[in-house]
N, C-alpha and C positions, 0 to 999 in steps of 0.2 A: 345475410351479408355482414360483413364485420366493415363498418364505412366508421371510420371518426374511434376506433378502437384503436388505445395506444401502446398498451403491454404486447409483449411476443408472447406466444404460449410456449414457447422451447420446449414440443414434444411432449407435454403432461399437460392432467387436470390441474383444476385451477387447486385446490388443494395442494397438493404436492410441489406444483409452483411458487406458491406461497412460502412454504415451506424452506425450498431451497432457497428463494431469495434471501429472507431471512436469515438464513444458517448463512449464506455468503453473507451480509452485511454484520452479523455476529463476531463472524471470522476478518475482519476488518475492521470492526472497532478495535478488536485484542492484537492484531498485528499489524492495522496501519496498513500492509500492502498484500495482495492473494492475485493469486496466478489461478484463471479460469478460462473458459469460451469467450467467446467476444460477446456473444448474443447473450451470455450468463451476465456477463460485465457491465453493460450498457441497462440490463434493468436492475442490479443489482445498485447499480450508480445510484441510478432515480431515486432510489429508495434511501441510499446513504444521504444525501442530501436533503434530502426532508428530513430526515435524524438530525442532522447537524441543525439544519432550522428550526428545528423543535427546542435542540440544548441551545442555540442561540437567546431560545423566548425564556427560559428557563422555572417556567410556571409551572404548579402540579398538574393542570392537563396536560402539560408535554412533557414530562414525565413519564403520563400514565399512557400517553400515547406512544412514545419509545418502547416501554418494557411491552407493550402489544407486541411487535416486532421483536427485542431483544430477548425477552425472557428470561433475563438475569439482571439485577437490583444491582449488583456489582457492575458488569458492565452500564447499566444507564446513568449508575454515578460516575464512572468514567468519563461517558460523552457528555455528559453536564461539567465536571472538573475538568476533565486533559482534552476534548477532541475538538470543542466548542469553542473556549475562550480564544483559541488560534484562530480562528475565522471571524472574529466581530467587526473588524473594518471592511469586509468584503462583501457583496447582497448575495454572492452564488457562486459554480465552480466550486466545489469544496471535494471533488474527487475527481481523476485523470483518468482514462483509459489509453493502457499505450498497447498497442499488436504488438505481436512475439510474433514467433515461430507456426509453420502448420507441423498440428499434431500429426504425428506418425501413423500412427492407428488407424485412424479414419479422416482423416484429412479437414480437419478442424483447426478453425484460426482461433490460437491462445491469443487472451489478453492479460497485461498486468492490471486490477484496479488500487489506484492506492490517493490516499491524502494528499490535496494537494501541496500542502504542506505538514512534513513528516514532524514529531518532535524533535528536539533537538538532545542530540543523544551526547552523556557525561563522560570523560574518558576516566576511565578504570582506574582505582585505586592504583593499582599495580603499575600501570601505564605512567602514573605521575611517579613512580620514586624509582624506573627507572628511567627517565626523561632529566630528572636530578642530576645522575650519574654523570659523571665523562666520559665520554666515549674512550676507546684505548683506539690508540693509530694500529690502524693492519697495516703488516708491509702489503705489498703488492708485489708478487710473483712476476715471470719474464710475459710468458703469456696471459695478463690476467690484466682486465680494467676496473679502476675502481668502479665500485658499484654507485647508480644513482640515486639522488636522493626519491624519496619514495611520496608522490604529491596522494594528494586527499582523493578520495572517489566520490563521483558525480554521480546523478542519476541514469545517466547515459553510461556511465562506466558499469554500475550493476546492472547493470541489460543486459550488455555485452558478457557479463559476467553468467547469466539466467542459461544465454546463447551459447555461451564456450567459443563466442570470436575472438579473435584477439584484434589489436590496433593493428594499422597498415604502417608495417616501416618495423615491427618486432618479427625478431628471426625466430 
């Protein structure tokens, strides 16, 4: 009997299990956010957050205990420099699971897992010099409204975005 047993097998030996969790939380340090199972998500979490507790401690055992898991030297300096320091005022929660969609296929519920706090991303050279510029005034044609200003997107916006919904109240 599996009483007091806390990991899901998600259909594989434990090998192979291992395996993918890892490669999901790999694929997570390098991209902050992955699109998976739910059931993939929820242990793949567990695992990211002992990572992050580990780059919190910042010792050579937790080091050596990350690149267990990571298997690249490059990503565990990573999560010791960029993934870690974002979380030091917090004791836990350091990754979200938000439901998607059911998959097509086989009728599986995606999850997104990601940071709960993402970096904070620079705006592009190019972006600043033309932000500089002035704008030139369009006229505006008989049938035509000006266009509106264009707000920043949420996390809730790139969901919706994942989804192909649109807002209520856009034609």
């Amino acid at each position: 009997m599996r009483h007091a047993k806390r990991n899901q097998r998600l259909s594989r030996p434990t090998e192979a299990r291992d395996a993918l969790v890892n490669s999901l939380v790999r694929n997570l340090v390098v991209h902050g956010r992955i699109t998976t199972t739910l059931a993939r998500a929820k242990e793949a979490s567990r695992v990211a957050d002992r990572l992050v507790t580990w780059g919190k401690d910042g010792s050579v055992h937790a080091r050596r205990q990350a690149f267990r898991i990571l298997q690249d030297r490059t990503l565990v300096k990573q999560l010791f420099a960029d993934v870690a320091p974002r979380f030091t005022d917090i004791p836990g929660g350091y990754t979200r699971v938000v439901r998607l969609t059911i998959r097509r296929g086989d009728g599986a519920q995606k999850a997104l897992l990601a940071f709960s706090r993402l970096p904070a991303i620079e705006a592009p050279v190019r972006a600043k010099a033309e932000a500089e510029k002035e704008p030139e005034p369009v006229a505006v044609g008989a049938g035509q409204e000006p266009e509106e200003s264009k707000k920043d997107k949420g996390i809730l916006e790139g969901i919706r975005g994942l989804l192909g919904r649109k807002k209520k109240g856009n034609a």
